[in-house]
MARMI-979320 format. One record per atom (N, C-alpha, C): residue in one letter; x, y, z. Coordinates in steps of 0.05 Angstrom, whole numbers, plus 5000, padded with zeros to 4 digits. Example, Ala and Ser with C-alpha at 12.3 -4.5 7.8 and 13.67 -1.06 7.14 Angstrom:
2
  res     u     v     w
    A  5264  4886  5156
    A  5246  4910  5156
    A  5264  4934  5156
    S  5257  4955  5142
    S  5273  4979  5143
    S  5258  5001  5157
***
This chain:
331
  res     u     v     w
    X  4722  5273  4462
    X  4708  5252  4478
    X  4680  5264  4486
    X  4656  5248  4486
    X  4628  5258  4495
    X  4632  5258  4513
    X  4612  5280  4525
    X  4596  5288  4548
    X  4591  5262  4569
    X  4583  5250  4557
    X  4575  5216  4577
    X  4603  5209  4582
    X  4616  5196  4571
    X  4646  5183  4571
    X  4660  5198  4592
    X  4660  5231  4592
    X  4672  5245  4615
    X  4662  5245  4639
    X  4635  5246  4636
    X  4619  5239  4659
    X  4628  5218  4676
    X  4618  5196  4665
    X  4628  5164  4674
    X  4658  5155  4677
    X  4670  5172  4670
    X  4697  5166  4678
    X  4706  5187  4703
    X  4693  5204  4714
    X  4697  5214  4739
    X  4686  5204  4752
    X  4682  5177  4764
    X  4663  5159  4774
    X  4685  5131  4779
    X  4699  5130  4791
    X  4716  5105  4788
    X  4708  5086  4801
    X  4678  5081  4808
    X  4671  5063  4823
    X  4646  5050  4809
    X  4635  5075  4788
    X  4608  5066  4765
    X  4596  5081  4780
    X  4583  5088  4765
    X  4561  5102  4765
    X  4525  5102  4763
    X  4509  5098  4775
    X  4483  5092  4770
    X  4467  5103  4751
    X  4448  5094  4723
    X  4437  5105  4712
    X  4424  5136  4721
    X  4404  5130  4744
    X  4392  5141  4757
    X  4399  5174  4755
    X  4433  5168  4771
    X  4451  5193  4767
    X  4458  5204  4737
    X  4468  5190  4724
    X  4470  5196  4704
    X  4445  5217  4681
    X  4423  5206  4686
    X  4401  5219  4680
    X  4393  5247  4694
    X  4392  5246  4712
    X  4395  5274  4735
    X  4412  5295  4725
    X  4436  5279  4728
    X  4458  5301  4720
    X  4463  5310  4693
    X  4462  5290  4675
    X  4455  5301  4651
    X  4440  5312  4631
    X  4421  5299  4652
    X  4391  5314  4633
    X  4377  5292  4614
    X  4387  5268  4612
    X  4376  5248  4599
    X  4352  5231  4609
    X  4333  5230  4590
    X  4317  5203  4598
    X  4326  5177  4586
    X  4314  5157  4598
    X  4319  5134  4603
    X  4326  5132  4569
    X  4311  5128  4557
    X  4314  5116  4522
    X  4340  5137  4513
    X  4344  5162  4519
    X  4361  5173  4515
    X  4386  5163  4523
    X  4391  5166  4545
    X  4413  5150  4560
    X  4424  5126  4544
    X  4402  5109  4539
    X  4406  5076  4528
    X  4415  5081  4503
    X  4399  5095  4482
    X  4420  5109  4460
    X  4436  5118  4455
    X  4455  5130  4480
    X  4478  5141  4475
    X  4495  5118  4487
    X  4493  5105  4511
    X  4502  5088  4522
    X  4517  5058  4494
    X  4499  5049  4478
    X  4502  5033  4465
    X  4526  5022  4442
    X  4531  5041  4434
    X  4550  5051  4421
    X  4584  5043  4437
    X  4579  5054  4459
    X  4606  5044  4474
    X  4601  5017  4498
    X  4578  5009  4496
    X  4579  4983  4519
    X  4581  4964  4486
    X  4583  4979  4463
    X  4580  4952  4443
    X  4619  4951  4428
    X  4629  4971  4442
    X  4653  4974  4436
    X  4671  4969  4452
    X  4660  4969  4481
    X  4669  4952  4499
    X  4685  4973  4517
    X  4679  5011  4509
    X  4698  5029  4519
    X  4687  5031  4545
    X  4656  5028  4559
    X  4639  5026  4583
    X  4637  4995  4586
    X  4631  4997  4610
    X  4624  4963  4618
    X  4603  4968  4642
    X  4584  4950  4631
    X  4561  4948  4654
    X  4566  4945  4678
    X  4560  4942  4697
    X  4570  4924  4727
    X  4536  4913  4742
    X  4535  4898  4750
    X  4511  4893  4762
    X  4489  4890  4752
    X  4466  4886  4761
    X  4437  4894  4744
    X  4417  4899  4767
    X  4389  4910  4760
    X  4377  4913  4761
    X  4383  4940  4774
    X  4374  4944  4800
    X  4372  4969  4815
    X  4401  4972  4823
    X  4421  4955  4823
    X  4445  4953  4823
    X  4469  4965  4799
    X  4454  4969  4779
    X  4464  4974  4759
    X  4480  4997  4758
    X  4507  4995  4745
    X  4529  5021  4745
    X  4543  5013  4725
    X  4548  5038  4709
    X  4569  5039  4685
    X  4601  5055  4695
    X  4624  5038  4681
    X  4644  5050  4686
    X  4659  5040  4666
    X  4685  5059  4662
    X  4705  5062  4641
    X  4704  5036  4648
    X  4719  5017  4620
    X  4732  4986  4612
    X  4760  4990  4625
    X  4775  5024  4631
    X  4806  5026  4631
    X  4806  5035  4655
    X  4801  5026  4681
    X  4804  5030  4709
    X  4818  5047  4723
    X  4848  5032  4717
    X  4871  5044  4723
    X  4874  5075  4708
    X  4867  5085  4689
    X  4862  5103  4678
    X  4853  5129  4691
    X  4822  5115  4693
    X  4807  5129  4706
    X  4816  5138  4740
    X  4826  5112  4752
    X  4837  5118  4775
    X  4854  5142  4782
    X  4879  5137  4759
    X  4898  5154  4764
    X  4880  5186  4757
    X  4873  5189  4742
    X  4866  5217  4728
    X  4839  5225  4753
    X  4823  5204  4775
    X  4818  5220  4798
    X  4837  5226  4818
    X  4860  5216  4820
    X  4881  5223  4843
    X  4894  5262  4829
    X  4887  5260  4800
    X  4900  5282  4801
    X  4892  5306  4806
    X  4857  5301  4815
    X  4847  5332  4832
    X  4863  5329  4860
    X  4861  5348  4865
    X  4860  5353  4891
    X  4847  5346  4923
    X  4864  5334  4942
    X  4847  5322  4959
    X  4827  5339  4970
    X  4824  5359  4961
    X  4801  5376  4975
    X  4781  5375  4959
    X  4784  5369  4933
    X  4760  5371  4914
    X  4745  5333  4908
    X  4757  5317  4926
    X  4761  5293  4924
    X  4730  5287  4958
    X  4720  5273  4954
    X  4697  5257  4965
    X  4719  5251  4999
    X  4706  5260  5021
    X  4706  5251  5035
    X  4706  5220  5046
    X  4723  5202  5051
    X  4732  5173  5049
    X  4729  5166  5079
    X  4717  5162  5098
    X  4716  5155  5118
    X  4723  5131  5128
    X  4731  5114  5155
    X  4748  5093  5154
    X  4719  5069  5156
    X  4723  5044  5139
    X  4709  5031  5137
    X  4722  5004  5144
    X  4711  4994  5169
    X  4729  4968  5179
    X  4722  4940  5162
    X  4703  4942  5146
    X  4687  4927  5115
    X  4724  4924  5104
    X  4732  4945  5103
    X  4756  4935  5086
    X  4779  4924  5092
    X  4783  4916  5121
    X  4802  4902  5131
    X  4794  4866  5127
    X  4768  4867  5121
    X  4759  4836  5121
    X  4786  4825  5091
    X  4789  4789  5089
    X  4802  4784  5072
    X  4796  4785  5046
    X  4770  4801  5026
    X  4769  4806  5010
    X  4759  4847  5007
    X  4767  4849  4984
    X  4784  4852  4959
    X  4813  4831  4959
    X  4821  4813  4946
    X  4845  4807  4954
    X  4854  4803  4918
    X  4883  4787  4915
    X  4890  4783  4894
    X  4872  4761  4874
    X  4871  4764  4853
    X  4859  4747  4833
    X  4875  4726  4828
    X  4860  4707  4821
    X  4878  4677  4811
    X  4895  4680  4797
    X  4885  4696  4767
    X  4908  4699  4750
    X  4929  4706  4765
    X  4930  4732  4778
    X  4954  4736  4791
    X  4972  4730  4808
    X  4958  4710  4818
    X  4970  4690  4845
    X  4981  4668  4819
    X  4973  4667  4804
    X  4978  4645  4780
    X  5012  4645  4768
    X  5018  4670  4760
    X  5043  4666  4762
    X  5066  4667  4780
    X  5061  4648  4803
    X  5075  4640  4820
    X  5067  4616  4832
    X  5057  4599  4811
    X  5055  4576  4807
    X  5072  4552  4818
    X  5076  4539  4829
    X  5106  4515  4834
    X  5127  4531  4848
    X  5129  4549  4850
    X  5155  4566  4859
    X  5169  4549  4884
    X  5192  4538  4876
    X  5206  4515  4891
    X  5218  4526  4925
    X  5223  4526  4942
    X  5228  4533  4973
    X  5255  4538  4959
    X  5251  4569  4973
    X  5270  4593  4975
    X  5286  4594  5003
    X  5320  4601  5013
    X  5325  4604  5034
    X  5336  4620  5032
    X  5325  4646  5049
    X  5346  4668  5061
    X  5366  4678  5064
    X  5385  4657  5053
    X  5413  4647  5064
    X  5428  4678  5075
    X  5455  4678  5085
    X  5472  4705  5089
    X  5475  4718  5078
    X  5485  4705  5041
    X  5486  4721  5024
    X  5472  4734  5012
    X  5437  4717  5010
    X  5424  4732  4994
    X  5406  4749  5014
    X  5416  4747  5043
    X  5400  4772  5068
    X  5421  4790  5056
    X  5440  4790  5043
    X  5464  4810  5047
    X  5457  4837  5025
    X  5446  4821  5004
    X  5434  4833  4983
    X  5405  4842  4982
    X  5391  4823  5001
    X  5365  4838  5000
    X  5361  4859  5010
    X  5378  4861  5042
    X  5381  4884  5058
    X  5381  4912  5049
    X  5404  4910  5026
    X  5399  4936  5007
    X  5380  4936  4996
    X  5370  4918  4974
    X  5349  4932  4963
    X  5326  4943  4978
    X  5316  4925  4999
    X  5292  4925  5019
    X  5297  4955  5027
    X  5329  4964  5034
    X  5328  4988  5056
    X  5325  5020  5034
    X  5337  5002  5012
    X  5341  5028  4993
    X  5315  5030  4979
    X  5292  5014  4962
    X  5272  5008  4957
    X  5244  5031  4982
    X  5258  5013  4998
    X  5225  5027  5019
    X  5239  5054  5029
    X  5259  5066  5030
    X  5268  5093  5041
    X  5260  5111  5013
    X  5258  5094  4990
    X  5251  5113  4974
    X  5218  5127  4969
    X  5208  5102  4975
    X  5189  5106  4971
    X  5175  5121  4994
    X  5184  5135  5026
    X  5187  5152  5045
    X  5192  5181  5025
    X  5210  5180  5003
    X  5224  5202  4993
    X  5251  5212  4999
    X  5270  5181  5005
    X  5294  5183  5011
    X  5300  5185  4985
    X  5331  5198  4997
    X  5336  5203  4961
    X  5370  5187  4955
    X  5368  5167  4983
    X  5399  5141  4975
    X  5382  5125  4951
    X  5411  5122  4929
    X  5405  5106  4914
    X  5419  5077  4922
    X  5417  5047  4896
    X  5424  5040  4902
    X  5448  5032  4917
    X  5470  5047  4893
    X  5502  5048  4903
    X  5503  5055  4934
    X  5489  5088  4941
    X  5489  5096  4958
    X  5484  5077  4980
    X  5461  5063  4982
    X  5457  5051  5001
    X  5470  5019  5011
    X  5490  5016  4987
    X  5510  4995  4994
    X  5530  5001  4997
    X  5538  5021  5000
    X  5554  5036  5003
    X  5552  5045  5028
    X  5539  5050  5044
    X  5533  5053  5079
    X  5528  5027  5086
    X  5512  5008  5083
    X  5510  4985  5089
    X  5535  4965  5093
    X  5545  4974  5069
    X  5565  4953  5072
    X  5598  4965  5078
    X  5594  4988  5083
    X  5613  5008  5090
    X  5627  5019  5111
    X  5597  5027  5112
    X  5586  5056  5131
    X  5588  5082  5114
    X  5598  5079  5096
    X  5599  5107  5082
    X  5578  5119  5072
    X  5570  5148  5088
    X  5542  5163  5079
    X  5553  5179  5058
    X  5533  5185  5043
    X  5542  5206  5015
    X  5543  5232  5035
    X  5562  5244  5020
    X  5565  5277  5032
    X  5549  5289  5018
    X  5539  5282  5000
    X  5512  5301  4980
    X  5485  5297  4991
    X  5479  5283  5019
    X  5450  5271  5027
    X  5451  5275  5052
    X  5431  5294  5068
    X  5428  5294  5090
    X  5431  5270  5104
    X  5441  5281  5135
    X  5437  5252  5151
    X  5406  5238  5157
    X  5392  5252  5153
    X  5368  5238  5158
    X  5359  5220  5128
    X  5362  5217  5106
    X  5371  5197  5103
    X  5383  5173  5095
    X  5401  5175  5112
    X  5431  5151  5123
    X  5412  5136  5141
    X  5398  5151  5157
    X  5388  5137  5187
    X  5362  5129  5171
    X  5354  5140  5157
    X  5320  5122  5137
    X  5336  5100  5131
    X  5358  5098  5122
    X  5364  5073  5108
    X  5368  5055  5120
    X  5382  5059  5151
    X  5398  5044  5170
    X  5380  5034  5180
    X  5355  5048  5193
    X  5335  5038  5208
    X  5321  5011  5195
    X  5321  5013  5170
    X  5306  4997  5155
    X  5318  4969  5153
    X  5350  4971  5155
    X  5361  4943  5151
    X  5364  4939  5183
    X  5364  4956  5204
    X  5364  4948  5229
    X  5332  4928  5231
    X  5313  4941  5218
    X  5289  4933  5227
    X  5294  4906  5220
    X  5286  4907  5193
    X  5291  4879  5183
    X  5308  4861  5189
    X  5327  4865  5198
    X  5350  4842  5211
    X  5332  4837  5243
    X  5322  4854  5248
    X  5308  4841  5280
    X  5284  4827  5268
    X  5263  4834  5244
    X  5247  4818  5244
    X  5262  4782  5231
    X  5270  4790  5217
    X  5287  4764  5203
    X  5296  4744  5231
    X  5298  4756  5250
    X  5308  4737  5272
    X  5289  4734  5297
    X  5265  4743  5289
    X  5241  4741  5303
    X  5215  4739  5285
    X  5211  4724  5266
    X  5191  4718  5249
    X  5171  4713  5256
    X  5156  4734  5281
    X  5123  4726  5281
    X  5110  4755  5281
    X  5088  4756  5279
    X  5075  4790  5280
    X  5076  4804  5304
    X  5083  4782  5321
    X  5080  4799  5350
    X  5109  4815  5347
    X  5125  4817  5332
    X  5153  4824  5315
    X  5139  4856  5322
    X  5114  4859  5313
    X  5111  4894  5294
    X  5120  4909  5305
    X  5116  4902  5339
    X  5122  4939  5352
    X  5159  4944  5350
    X  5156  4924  5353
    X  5192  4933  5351
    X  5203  4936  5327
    X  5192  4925  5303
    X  5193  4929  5277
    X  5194  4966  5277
    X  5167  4977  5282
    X  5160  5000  5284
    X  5179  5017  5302
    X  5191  5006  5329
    X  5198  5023  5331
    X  5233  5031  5320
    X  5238  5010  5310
    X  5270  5013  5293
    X  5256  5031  5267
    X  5244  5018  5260
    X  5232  5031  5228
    X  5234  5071  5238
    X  5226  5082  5258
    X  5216  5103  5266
    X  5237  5113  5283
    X  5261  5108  5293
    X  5282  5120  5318
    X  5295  5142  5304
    X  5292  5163  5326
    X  5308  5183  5313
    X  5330  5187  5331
    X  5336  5159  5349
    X  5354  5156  5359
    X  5376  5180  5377
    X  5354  5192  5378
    X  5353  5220  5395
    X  5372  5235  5387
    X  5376  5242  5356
    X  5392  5255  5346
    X  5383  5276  5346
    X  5392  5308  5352
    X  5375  5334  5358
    X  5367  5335  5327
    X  5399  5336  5308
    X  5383  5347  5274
    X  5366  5327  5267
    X  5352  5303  5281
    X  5336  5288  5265
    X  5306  5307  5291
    X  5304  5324  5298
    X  5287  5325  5322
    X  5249  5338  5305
    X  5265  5354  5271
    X  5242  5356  5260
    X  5238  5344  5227
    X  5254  5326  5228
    X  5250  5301  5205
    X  5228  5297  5206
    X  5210  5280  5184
    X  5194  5283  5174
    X  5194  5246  5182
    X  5219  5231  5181
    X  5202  5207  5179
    X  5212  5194  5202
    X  5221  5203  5231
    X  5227  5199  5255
    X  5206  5205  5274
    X  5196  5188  5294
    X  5181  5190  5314
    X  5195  5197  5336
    X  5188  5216  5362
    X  5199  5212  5392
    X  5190  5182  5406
    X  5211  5172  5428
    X  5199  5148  5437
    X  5174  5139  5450
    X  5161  5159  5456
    X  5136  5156  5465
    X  5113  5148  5454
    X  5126  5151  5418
    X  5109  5137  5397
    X  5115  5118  5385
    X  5137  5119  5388
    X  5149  5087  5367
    X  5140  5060  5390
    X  5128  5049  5367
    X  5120  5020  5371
    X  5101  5020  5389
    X  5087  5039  5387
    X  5061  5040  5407
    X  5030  5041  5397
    X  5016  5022  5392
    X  4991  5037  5375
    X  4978  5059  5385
    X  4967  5075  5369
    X  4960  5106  5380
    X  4924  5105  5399
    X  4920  5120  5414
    X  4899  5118  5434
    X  4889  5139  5428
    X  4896  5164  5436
    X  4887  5187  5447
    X  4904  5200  5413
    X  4903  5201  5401
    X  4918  5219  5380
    X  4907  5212  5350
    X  4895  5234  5350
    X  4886  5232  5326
    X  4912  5239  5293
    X  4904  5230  5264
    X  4923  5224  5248
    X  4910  5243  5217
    X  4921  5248  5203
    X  4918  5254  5172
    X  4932  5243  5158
    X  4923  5238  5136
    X  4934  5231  5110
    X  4944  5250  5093
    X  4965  5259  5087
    X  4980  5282  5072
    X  4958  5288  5045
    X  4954  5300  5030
    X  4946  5294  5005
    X  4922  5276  5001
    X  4909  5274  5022
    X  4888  5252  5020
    X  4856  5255  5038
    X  4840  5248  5030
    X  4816  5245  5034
    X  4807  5234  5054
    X  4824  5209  5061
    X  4818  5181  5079
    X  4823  5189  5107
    X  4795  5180  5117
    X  4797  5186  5148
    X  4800  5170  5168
    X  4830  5160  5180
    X  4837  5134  5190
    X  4812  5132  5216
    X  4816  5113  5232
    X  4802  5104  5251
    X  4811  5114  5271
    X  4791  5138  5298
    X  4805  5149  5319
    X  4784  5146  5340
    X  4790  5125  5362
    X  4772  5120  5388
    X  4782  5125  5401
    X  4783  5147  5413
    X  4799  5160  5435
    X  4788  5142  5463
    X  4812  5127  5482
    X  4799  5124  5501
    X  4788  5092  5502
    X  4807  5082  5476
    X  4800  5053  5471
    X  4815  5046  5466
    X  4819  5021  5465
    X  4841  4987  5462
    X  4827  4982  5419
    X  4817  5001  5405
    X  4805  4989  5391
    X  4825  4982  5362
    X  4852  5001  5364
    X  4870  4992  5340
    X  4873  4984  5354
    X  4883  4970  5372
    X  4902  4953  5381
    X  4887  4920  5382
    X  4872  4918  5381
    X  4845  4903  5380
    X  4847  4894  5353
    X  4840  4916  5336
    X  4843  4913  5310
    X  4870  4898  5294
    X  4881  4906  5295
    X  4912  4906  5299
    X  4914  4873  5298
    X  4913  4862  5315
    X  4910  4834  5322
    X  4904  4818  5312
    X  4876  4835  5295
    X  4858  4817  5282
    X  4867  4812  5258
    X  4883  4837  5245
    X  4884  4840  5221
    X  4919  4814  5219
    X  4924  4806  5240
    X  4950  4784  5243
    X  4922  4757  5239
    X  4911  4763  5255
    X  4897  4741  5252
    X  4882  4734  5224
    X  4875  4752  5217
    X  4864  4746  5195
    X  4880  4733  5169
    X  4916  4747  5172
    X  4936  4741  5159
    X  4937  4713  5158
    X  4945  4694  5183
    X  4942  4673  5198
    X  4931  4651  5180
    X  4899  4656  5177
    X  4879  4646  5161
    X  4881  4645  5133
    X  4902  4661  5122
    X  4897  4653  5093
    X  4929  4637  5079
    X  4909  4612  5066
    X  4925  4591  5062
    X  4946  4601  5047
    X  4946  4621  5027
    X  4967  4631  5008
    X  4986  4647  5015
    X  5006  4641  5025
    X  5027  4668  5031
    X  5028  4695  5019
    X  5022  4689  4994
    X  5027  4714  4976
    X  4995  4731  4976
    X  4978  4716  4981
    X  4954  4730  4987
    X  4958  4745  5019
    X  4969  4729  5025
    X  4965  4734  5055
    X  4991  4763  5057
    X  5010  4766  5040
    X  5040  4785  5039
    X  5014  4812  5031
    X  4998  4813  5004
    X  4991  4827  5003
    X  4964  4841  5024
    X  4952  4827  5027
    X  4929  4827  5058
    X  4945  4846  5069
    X  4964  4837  5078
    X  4989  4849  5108
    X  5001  4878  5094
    X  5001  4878  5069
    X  5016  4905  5063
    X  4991  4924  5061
    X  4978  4910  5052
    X  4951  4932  5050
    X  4929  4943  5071
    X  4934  4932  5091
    X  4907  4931  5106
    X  4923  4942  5131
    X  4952  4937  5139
    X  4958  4943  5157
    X  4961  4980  5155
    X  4970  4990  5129
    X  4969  5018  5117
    X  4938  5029  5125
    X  4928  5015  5121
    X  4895  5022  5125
    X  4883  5038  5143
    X  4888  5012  5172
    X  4883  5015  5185
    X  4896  5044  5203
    X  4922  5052  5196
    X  4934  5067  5204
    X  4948  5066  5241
    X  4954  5048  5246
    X  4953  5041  5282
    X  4968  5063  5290
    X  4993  5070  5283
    X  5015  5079  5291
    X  5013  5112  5284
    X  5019  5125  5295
    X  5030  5158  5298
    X  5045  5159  5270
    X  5057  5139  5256
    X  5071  5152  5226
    X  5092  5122  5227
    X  5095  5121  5202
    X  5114  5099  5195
    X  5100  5066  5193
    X  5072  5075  5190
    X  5051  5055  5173
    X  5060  5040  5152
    X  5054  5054  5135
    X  5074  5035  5108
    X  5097  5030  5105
    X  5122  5033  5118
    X  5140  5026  5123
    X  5136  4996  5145
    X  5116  5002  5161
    X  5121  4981  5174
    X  5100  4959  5170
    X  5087  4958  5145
    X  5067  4947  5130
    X  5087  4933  5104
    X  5109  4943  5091
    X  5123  4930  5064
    X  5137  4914  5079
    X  5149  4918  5109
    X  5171  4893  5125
    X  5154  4873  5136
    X  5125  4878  5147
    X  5111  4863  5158
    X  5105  4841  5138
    X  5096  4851  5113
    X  5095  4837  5091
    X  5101  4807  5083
    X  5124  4814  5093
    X  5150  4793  5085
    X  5147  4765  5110
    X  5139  4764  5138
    X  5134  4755  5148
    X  5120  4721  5140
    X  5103  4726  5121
    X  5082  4701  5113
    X  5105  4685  5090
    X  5111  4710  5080
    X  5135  4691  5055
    X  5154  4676  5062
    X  5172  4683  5079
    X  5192  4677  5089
    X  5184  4653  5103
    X  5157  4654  5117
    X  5154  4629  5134
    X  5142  4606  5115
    X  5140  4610  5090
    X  5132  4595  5076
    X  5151  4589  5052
    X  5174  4598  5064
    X  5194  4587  5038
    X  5203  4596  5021
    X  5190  4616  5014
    X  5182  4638  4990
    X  5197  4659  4992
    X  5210  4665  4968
    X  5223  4693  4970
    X  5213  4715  4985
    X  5227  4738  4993
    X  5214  4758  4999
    X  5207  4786  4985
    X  5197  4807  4984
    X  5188  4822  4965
    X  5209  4850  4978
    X  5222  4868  4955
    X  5245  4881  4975
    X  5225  4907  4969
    X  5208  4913  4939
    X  5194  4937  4933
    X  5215  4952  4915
    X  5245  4938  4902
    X  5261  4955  4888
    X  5249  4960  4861
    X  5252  4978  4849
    X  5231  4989  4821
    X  5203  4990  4828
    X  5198  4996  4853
    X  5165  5000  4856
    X  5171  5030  4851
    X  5155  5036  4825
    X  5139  5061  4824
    X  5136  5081  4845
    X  5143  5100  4850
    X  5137  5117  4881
    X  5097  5132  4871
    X  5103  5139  4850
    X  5075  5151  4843
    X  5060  5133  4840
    X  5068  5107  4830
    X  5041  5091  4826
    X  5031  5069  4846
    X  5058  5074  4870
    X  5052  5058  4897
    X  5027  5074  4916
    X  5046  5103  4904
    X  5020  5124  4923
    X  4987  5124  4921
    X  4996  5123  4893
    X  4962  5129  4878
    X  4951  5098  4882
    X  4955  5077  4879
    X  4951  5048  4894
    X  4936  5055  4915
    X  4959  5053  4940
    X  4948  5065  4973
    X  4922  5078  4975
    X  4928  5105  4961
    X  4895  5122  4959
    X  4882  5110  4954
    X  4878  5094  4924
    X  4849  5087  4919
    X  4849  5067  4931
    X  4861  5048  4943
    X  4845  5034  4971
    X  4837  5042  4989
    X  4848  5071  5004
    X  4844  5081  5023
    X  4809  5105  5019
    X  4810  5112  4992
    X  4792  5127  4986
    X  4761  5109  4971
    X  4780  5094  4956
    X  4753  5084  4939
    X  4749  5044  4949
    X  4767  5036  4958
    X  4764  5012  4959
    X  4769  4993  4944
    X  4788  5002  4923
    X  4793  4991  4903
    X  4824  4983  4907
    X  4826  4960  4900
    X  4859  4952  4898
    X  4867  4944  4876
    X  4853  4942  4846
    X  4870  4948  4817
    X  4900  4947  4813
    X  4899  4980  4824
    X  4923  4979  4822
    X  4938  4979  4839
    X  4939  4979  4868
    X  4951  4950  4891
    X  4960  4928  4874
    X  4946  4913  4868
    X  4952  4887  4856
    X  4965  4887  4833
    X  4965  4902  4806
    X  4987  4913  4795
    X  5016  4909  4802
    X  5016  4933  4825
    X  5048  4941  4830
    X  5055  4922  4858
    X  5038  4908  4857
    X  5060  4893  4882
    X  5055  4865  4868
    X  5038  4854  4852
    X  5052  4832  4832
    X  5075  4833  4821
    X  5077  4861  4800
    X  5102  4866  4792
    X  5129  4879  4811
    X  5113  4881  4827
    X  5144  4880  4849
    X  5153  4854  4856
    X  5135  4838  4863
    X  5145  4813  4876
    X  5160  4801  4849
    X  5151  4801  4835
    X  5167  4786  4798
    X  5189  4798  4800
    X  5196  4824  4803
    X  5228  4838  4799
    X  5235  4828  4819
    X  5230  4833  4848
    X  5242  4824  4884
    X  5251  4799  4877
    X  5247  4778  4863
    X  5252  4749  4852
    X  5272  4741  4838
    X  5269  4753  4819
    X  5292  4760  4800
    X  5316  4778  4809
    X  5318  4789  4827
    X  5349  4806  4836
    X  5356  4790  4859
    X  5334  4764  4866
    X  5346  4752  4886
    X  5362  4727  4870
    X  5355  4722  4845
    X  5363  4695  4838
    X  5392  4694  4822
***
């Protein structure tokens, strides 16, 4: 592969001639000569024009993934940008498209009975639980924990169908904190006291004030106003903003994505971002999304490059094709 091609593909956002010339050493006619060749093959794609102008790979997702695999230290500083809680980046037509006519869906016992697992076994995985499905219908509908799996998590799993059975019977967003704080109880168990995905009660279901947060493996620097109402503020908005958009399924993804974003909570964000989710669907008839066969690596690398680059590609990807499987194991 050329020199340019590698260039421009460490760039997942495009890249400006300008730069390109700098760094490589090209002048302008130079550049345009080498450039031609692949904007005529369709392997680069222009974006913009004039002083706006940026080249980037045609294969996004590509490029995406292959920057997640440096290292977050060798990775651009991502600072929190409240630009990205607004309701666009959002899903594309096409993809809202195949879910076209989709006839009013109900909840019913049986099929809460079934979603329960997948929802609890689905999102505990993607934490890094390691119940499968048997496993986790198997406690659910049991109580029986595997003797091969720590107790912590049995209680990832449990929390998750506890949560969701309280939001299911309280269907509004003002639902979250208590969402959060079932999602997060370590139910003051001592061996759960340095678990990894249990909060003490002083944090569950509380948006954070005074406490600052990191992203494991990541660049992105959530929002920290010490001394302010301002997630919580935020927070609100981002319901409200939910509120406003006519499409449920635009509005499911908005809510999974933005609430991760923002980061409100001490830990158990995206957990309490895939249940919140479900909120707009349900009230609209519409199946719900459980996340079973979501990818764990390609949900992660998703998250990042919204959280890092602003890009939701591949967001929209894996939670289209989640919601198409979540559909299908319900029907």
């Amino acid at each position: 592969m050329s020199k340019l091609i590698d260039y421009i593909n460490s760039f997942p956002n495009g890249v400006a001639p300008k730069n390109i010339e700098h760094d490589l050493g090209y002048s302008r006619s130079t550049l345009n000569r080498h450039l031609k060749p692949y904007l005529g093959s369709g392997e680069i794609v222009k974006v913009g024009n004039g002083p706006s102008t940026k080249y980037r790979s045609k294969d996004q997702h590509v490029v995406i993934k292959n920057y997640f695999n440096k290292p977050h230290t060798e990775r651009k500083l991502a600072p929190y940008d409240e630009k990205l809680l607004s309701s666009t980046p959002s899903l594309s037509k096409k993809s809202l498209s195949k879910f076209d006519h989709m006839p009013n869906y109900n909840l019913g016992k049986r099929e809460m009975t079934k979603f329960l697992i997948d929802f609890s076994c689905a999102s505990s995985i993607l934490e890094g639980g390691a119940y499968s499905l048997l496993d986790t219908q198997a406690l659910i509908d049991y109580g029986e924990k595997s003797i091969d799996k720590p107790t912590e998590d049995a209680i990832l799993v449990l929390n998750h169908k506890q949560a969701f059975e309280f939001l299911y019977s309280n269907m509004s967003y003002d639902s979250v904190y208590t969402v959060h704080d079932l999602l997060t109880s370590d139910h003051q168990l001592a061996e759960l006291k340095n678990s990894r995905y249990f909060l003490t009660q002083e944090y569950r279901g509380v948006v954070r004030k005074d406490n600052d947060i990191d992203i494991a493996l990541s660049s992105y620097l959530p929002p920290f106003k010490p001394g302010t109402d301002y997630l919580q503020e935020v927070l609100e908005r981002i319901f409200d903003t939910a509120q406003s958009i006519k499409n449920p399924i635009q509005a499911s993804f908005y809510l999974l994505t933005r609430i991760a974003y923002l980061q409100p909570f001490q830990d158990g964000n995206k957990r309490t971002s895939r249940a919140m989710c479900n909120v707009p669907l349900i009230n609209a008839n519409l199946p719900p999304i459980s996340f079973v066969d979501f990818a764990k690596k390609d949900y992660i690398v998703s998250m990042l490059a919204f959280y890092e680059l602003g890009d939701i590609s591949l967001a929209e990807s894996c939670f289209i094709e989640a919601y198409e499987k979540s559909i299908k194991r319900l029907n």
